[in-house]
Steps between C-alpha positions, in 0.01 A plus 500: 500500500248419256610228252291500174506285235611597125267746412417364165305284714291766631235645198410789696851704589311785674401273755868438523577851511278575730627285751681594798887343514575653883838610549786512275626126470721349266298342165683293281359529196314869449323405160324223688290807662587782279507392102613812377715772693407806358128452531435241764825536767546885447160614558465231787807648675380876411199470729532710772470163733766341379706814408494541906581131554801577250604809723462310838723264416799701303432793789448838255136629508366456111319731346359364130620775230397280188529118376647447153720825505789606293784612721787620281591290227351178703169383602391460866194264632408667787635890515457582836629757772590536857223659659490672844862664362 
């Protein structure tokens, strides 16, 4: 796994962003690569690479409906479905 330092170390967070982490690892801190959730994490995890990485590892085939979605009287991150259903 990739270790990275605090990211307020790093001027340029696209080049962070842009990086590739590998496979789904534990990270102890997530704002040390993602500052904020709803516009650094969510649309990192909604990219179809790492969407798949998400549904390797939980086993259900993802298929991306919309990020930031109301769902009900709650909000959802990632509003995905099963595909191949």
């Amino acid at each position: 796994m990739l270790k990275l330092e605090a990211s307020r170390n790093y001027p340029n967070l696209k080049n962070i962003m842009a990086k590739k982490l590998g496979r789904i690892g534990e990270i102890k801190n997530l704002r040390e690569i993602w500052v904020n959730e709803a516009s650094d994490f969510t649309k990192w995890l909604a990219e179809e690479e790492n969407l798949n990485l998400l549904s390797e590892a939980v086993g259900v085939d993802l298929e991306l409906i919309k990020t930031e979605a109301d769902v009900g009287r709650y909000s959802v991150d990632v509003l995905a479905k099963e595909s191949n259903t």
